[in-house]
C-alpha positions in Angstrom: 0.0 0.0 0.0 3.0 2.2 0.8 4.7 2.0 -2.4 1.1 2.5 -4.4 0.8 5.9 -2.6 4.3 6.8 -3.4 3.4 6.0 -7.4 0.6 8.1 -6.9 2.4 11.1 -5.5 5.2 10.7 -7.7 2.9 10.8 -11.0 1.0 13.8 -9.4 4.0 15.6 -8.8 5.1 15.1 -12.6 2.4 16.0 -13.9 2.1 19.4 -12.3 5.7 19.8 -12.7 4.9 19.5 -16.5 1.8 22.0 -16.7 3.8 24.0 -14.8 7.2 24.1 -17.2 4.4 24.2 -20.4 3.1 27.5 -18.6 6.2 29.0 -18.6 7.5 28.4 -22.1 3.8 29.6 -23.3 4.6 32.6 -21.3 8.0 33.4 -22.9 6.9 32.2 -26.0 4.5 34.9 -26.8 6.6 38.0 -26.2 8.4 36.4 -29.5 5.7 35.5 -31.2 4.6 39.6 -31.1 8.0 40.6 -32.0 7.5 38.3 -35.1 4.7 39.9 -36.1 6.1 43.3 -35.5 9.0 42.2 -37.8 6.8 40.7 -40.5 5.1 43.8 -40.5 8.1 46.3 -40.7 9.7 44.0 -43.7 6.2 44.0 -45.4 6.4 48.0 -45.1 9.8 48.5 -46.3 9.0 45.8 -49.6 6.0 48.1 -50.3 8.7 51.1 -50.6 10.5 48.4 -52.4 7.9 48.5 -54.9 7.1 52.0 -55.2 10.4 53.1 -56.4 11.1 53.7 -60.3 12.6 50.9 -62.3 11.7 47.6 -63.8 10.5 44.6 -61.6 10.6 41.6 -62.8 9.1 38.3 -61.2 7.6 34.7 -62.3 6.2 31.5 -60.4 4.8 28.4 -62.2 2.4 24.9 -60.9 3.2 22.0 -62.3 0.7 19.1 -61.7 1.4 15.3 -62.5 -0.6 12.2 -62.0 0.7 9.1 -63.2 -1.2 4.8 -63.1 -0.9 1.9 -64.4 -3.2 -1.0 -63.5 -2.7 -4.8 -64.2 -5.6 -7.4 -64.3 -7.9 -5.1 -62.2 -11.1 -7.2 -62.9 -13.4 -4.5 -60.4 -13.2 -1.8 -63.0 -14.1 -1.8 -67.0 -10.9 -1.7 -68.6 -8.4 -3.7 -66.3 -5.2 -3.3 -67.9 -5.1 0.2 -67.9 -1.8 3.1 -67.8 -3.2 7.2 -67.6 -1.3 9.7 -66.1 -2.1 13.9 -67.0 0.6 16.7 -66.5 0.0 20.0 -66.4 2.5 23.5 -66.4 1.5 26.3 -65.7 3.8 29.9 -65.9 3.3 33.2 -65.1 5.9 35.8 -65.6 6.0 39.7 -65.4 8.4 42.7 -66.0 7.3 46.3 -65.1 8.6 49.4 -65.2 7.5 52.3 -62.7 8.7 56.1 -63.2 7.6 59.6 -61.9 5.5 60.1 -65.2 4.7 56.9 -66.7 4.2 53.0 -66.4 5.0 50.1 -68.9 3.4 46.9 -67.4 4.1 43.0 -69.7 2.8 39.9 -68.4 2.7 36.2 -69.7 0.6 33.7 -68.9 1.1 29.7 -70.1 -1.2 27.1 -69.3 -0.4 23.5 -70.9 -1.4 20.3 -70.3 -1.6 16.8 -71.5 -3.8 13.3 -70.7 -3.2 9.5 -72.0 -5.4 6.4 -71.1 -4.0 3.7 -72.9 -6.2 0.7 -72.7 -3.7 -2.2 -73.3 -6.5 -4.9 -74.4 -7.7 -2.0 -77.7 -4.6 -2.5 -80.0 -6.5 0.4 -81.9 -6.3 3.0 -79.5 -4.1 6.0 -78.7 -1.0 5.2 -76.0 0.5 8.6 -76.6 0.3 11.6 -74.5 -2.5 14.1 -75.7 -3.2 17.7 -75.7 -5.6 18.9 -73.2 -5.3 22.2 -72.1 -3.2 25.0 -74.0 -3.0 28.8 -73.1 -1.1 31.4 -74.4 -1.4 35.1 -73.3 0.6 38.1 -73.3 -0.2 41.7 -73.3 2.1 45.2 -72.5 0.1 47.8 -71.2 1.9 51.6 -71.2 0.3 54.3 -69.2 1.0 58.3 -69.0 0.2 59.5 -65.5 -2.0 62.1 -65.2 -2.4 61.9 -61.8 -0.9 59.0 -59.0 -4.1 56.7 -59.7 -5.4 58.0 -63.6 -3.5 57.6 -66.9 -4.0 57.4 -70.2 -3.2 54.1 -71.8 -2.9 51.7 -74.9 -2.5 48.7 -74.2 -2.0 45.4 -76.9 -2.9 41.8 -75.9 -2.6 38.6 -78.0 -4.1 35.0 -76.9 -3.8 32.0 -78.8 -3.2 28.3 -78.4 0.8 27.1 -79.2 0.3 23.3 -78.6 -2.5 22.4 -81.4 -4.1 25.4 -84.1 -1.2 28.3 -83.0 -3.5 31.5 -84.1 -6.0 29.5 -85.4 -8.0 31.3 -83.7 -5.5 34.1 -82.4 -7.0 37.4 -80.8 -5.2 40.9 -81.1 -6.4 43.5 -79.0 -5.3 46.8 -79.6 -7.0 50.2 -77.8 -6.6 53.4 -76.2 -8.5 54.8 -73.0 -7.6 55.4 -69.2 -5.8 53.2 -66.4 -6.7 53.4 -62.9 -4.9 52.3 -59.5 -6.3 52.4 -56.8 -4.0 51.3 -55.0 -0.8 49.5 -55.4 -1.8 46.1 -56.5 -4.5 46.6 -58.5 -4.9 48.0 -61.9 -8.2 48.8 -64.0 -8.0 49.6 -67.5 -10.7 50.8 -69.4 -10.4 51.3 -73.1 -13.8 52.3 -74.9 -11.7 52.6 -78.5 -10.3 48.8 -79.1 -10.4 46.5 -81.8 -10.0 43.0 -81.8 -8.1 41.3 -84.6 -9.3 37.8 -84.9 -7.1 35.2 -86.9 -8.6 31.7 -88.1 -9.3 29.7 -90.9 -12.8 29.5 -90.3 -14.0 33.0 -91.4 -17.7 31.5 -91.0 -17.5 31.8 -87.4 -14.7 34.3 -86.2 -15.1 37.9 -87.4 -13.4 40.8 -86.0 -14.6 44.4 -84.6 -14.7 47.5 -82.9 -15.8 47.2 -79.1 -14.7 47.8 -75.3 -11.9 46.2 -73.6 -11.9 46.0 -69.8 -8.9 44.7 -68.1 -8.9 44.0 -64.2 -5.9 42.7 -62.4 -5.1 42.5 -58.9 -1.6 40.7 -57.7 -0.8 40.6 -53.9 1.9 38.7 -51.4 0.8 38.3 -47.9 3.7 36.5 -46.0 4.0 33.2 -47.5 0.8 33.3 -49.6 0.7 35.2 -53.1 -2.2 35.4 -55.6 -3.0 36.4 -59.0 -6.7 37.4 -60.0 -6.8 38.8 -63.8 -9.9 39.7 -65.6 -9.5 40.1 -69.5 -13.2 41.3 -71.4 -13.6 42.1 -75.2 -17.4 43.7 -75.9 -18.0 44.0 -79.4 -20.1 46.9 -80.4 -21.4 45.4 -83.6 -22.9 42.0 -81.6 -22.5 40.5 -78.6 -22.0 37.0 -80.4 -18.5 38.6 -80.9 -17.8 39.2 -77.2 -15.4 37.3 -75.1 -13.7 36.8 -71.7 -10.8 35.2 -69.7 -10.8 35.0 -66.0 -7.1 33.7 -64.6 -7.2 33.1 -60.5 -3.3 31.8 -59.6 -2.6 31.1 -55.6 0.3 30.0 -54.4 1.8 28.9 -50.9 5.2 28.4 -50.3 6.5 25.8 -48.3 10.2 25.7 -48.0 13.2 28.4 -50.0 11.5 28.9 -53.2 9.2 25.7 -53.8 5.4 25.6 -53.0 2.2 24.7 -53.2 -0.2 26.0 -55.9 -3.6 26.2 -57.9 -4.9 27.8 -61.0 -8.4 28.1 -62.2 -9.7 29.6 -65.2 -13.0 30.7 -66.7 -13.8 31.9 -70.3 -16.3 32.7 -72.0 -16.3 33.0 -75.9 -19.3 32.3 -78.3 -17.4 32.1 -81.6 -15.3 29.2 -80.3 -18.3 27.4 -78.7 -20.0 27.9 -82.6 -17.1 26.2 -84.1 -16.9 23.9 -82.1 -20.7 22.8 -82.6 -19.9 22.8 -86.4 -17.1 20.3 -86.3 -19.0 18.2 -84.0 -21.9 18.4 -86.1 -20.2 17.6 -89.4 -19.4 14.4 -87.7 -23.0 13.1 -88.1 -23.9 11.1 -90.9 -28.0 12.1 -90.8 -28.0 15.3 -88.4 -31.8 15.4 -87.2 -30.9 18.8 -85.3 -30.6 22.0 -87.5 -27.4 23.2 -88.4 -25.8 25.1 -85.5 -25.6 29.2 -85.4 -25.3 31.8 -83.0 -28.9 31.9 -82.3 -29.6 28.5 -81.5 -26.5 28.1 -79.1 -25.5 28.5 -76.1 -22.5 30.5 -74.6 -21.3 27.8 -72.9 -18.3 28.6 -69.8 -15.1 27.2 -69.8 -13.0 26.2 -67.4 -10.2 24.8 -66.2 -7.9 23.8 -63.3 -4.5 22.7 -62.2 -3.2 21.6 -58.6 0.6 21.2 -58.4 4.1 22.1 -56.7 5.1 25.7 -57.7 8.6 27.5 -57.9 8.9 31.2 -57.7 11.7 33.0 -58.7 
């Protein structure tokens, strides 16, 4: 009984011994943990400064995603001998010069990606590696200040695919009209007097013209987390058919020197590529019972995309 009531004691004892000592290091622990955040917050205020001075900045991060299988006799699903994998790159790149009176802001933006399921019982079917998503953008926007938040602009932007159809279609936007910032890491541009130079083959469906083009993008670094939000309209004045829009949302979270973890997801928008699409679909039917597709009896259907991967900043 003796040496039970000592146990007991002794365990007591250890146990408040060891509240005791976590107390105290959670006591000198958060002094530090506010001098951190002071820190943080004096290094964020001197790389805003950074920023602000004249000069060209350059910068660029990139995802890359990659999924790779391969099964063997695998009876439970419908095609048992099986090897898929996707990859996906992603870059984004920038290079921007500030000065007293004016601004000249470039930025690129690549998106590719490629899928394969190769279904070793079809001797017929495709092994190789496909295209599956392809985007190409880059635009140079120059501004003359008129004020610290208004400028007059032009700005010229060209999109296109590089993998499969390079500028077929291609878009060429090319305007004039006013910039505004807000504040530093966003930048609104607003050109009423823009035309958009469509390139294809298919001069059925694409057809150029006069319109609008609204440009939003925001760009922001918050410790280890930075983020990318660009918006990129086209409205036509002679039809809305003719319209179009890109919406590019990048995050990414670093984990260790330069490497990280990131996602990119993407919306557009764009009715002349839906139409020919329809049209090669439809061509594809031996007796269509449907009438013939146009831009009155379809649909502006949204596309999308996505891609979750390891980044690298540099």
């Amino acid at each position: 009984m003796k040496r039970i009531f000592t146990i007991t004691i002794a365990l007591l004892l250890s146990v408040g011994i060891q509240a005791q000592t976590e107390e105290e290091l959670k006591a000198e622990q958060a002094p530090k943990n506010a001098e951190i955040k002071k820190l943080q917050g004096e290094v964020a205020a001197l790389q805003a400064q950074i920023d602000a001075l004249p000069g060209w900045k350059y910068g660029a991060f990139g995802t890359i995603g990659a999924n790779f299988s391969r099964f063997n006799d695998w009876y439970s699903q419908g095609n048992p001998n099986v090897s898929s994998g996707n990859i996906g790159i992603t870059g984004n790149v920038f290079a921007n010069k500030m000065a007293p009176k004016y601004f000249w802001r470039n930025s690129l933006n690549v998106n590719l990606g490629w899928v394969k399921f190769d279904d070793k019982d079809d001797p017929t079917d495709d092994d190789s590696f496909r295209e599956a998503t392809d985007v190409f953008n880059i635009s140079s926007l120059y501004g003359y200040k008129l004020s610290e938040k208004l400028a007059i602009s032009t700005l010229a932007e060209y999109r296109t695919t590089v993998l499969n159809n390079f500028n077929d279609p291609g878009y060429l936007d090319i305007g004039v009209g006013a910039t505004w910032t807000p504040i530093a890491n966003l930048v609104v541009v607003v050109h009423p007097l823009n035309y958009n130079f469509v390139f294809s083959n298919t001069e059925a469906v694409y057809e150029s013209s006069l319109g609008a083009k609204i440009v939003a993008d925001y760009t922001r670094q918050i410790g280890k987390i930075a983020f990318k939000s660009n918006l990129s309209a086209f409205q036509s004045y002679k039809s809305n058919d003719y319209s179009n829009f890109t919406w590019i949302n990048s995050f990414n979270y670093k984990l260790f020197n330069q490497i990280g973890v990131g996602f990119e997801f993407g919306l557009r928008g764009n009715k002349q590529e839906t139409l020919a699409y329809e049209l090669g679909q439809y061509a594809l039917i031996e007796t269509p019972i449907e009438p013939e597709p146009t831009f009155k009896n379809i649909d502006n259907t949204i596309q999308t995309y996505y891609l979750l991967g390891l980044t690298y900043s540099f």
